[in-house]
N, C-alpha and C positions, 0 to 999 in steps of 0.2 A: 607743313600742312598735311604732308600724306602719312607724315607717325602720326601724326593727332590724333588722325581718321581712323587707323591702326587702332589705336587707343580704346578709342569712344568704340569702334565695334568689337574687341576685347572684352571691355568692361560690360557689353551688350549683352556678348555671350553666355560670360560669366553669369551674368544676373538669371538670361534664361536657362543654365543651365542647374543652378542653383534653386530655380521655380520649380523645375522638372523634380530636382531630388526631392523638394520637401512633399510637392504634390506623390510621388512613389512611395515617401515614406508613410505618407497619410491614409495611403489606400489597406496599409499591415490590416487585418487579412487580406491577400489576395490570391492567396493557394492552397491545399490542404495543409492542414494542421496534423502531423504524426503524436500519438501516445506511444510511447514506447514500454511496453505491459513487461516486466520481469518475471512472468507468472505461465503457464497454462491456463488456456481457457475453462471457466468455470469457478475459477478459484475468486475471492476477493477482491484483490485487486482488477481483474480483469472484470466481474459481473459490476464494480462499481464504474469505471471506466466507459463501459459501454450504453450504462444508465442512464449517463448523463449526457455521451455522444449527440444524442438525436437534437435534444434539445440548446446544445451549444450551437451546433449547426445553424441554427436558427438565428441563435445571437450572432454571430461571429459570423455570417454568411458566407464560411467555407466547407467543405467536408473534413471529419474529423476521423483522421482512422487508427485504427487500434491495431497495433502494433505487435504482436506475443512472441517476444525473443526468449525463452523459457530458460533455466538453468537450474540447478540443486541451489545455489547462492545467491541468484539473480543479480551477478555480480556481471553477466554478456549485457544483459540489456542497459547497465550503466554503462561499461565501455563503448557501448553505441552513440550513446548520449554523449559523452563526455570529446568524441572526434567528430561530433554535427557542427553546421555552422551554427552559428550562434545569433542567429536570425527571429529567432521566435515561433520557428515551424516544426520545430523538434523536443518533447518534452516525456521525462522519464516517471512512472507515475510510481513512485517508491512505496515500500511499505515498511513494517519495522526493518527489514535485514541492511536493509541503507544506513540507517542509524547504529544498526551492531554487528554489523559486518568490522568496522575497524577493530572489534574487541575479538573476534573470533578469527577472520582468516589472517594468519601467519604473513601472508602478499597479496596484501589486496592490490590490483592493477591500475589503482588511480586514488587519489585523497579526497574524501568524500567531503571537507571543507572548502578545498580550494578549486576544485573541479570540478564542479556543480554551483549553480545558486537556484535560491529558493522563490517559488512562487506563491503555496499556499498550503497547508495541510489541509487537505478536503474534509474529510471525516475522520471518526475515531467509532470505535465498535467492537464489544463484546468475544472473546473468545468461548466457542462451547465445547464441551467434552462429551463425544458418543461415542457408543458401543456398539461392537456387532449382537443380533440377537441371540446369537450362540454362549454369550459372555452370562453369565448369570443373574451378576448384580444390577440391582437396580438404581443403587444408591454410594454417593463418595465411599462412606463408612467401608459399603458391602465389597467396592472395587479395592480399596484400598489394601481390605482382610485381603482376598483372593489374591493382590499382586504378591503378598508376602509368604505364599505358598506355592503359586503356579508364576510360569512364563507367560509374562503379559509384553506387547507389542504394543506402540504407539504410533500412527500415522502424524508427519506432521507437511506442509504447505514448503519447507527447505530449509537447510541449516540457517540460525538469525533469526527466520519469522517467529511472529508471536506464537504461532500453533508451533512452535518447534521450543520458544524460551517457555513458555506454561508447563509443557512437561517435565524440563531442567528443575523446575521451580516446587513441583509437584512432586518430583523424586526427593530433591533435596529436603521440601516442609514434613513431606511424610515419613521419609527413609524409606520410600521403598527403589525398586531398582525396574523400572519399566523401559524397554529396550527401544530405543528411537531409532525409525525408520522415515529416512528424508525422501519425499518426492518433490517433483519443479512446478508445484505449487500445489491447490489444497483440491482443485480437481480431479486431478490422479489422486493424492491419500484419499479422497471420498471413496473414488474407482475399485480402491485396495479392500477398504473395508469393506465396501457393500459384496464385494466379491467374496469375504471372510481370510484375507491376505494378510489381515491386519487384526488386531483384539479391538484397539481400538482410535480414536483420531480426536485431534485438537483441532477444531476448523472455523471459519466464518458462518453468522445463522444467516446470511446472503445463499449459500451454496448447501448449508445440513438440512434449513427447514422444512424445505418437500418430503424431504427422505424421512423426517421424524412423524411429520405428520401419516405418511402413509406406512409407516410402521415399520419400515424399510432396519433402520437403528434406532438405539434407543439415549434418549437425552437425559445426562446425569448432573451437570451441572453448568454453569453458565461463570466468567470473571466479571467484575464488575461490582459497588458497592449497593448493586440495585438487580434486580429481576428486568431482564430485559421485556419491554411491549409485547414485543412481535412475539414474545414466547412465556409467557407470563407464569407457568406453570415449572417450568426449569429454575431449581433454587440457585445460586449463589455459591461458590466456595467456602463463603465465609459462613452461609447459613449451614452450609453442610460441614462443617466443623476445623477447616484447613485453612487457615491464616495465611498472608502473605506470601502469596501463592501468586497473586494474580500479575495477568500481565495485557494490556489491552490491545488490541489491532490499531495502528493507524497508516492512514493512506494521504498521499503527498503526492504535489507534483515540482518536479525543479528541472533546471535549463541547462542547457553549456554552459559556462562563464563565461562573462560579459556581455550577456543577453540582455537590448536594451531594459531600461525597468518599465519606462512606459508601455513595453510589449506582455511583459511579466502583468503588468498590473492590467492590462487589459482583458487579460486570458485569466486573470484570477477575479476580476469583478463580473465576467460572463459566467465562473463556475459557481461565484454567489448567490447569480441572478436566475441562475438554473433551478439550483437547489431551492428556490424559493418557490416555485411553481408547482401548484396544488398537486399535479399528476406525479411528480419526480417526487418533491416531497412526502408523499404517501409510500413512492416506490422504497424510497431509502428507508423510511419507518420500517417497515414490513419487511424489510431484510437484514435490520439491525446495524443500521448506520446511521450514527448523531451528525450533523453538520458539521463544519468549524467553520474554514474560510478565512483563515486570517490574512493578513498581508505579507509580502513578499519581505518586507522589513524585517514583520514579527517572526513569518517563519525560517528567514538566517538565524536569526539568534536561537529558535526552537530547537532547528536543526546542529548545533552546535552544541548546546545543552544535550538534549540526549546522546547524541556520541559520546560526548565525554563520560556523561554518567554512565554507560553502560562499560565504558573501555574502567572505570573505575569499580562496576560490577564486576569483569572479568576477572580482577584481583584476587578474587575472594571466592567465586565461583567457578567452575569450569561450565561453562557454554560450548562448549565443542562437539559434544557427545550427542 
């Protein structure tokens, strides 16, 4: 009679403790939520991150804090990511060098396939090309003469990013030879330029727009098969006569591995649900960031696609420089 008893209040236990974990795991958020920004502040990934901050907060009723572990590769703020628990409270918000860091660094410190999983690609958006006002030219054509006679300097956001492959891309379509100078993200290369450090920078129109608008530098071209909104007046690569050139910004967010998915999918249905709100969505316009949003499903397999293709660009290109 008294194992029975044993039993039945075992099996009691059990059950209430069993109620408690699912109730604790129902309550996910119930702490702040870490970004982990690979970037300096200022830059792209960091002005989109913080965009959207206020308004996740909301959804997610926790605080969201932004995170800025800076490096030339922003290869720190993945190792960060990649030793957190794998909870849901730790998320690394990538930009292109996540995807072509595998084709570029020689050792990279963790496997960007196996070591990570995916949440969402947030946006994709335009790269643009300014100049210090010191620079002459005002136009591709006019930059392109002048690099092939003077020492021209290029600002880019760190080795990998798109403001660093645009210039790769841009040497190699034109033949000219413009000297790439890497900072820990695209607010320092602004830093350099506007200080006259630099000739000139591959940046986000999140971070260059103020500075064109008040004449600070000067706006020569924009990637993209279209004229960006936010800047409607900056031509195209292609309109300005250089093919296959372009290269787009994109900004992602992904996990530790084995981070539930129900966690993953909730943190990516609050970034949709962000991005849809008349206030944030005007913000993102205006600073030259299209949405995506896709699912954690779709973007493993994005995220794998591009690696690959890029480490299959590598072949052919040098991306190092």
């Amino acid at each position: 009679m008294i194992g029975k008893r044993r039993l039945l209040a075992s099996s009691a236990a059990l059950l209430v403790t069993g109620a408690s974990v699912g109730r604790a795991q129902a309550k996910y958020p119930s702490e702040p939520i870490k970004f982990i920004v690979p970037r300096a502040p200022g830059g792209g990934t960091d002005v989109l991150a913080r965009l959207l901050a206020p308004t996740l907060e909301k959804k997610l009723g926790v605080p969201i804090v932004v995170d800025n572990r800076a490096d030339a590769t922003a290869v720190l703020g993945g190792m960060i990511v990649t030793k957190a628990k794998p909870d849901g409270y730790t998320f690394y918000a990538s930009d292109n060098a996540f995807y072509q860091n595998p084709a570029i660094l020689d050792q990279l410190p963790y496997d960007t396939l196996k070591d990570f999983t995916a949440v969402t690609m947030i946006a994709q958006g335009p790269v643009i090309l300014i100049v210090h006002p010191d620079v002459p030219a005002k136009t591709l054509p006019e930059l392109l003469a002048l690099a092939k006679t003077t020492h021209l300097t290029f600002a880019s956001g760190g080795i990998g990013a798109s403001t660093h492959l645009v210039g790769v891309m841009v040497n190699l379509r034109a033949g000219v030879n413009i000297q790439h100078i890497p900072f820990k993200g695209s607010g320092p290369a602004l830093i350099a330029l506007l200080g006259g450090h630099v000739s000139m920078q591959y940046g986000g129109i999140s971070s260059a727009a103020p500075y064109v608008k008040d004449g600070k530098v000067r706006a020569i071209v924009v990637t993209g098969d279209h004229r960006d909104p936010s800047m409607p007046d900056v031509p195209t690569f292609q309109e300005s006569g250089l093919k296959d050139a372009d290269v787009a910004s994109i900004w992602g967010l992904h996990a530790p591995p084995d981070t539930p998915i129900e966690r993953r999918r909730l943190v990516r249905d609050a970034i949709v649900a962000a991005m849809k709100e008349p206030d944030v969505k005007k913000s993102l316009a205006d600073r030259g960031y299209e949405p995506i949003g896709n699912t954690p499903e779709e973007q493993q397999v994005r995220t794998a696609t591009l690696v690959n293709q890029w480490i299959e660009v590598g072949k052919t290109v040098n991306l190092k420089e």
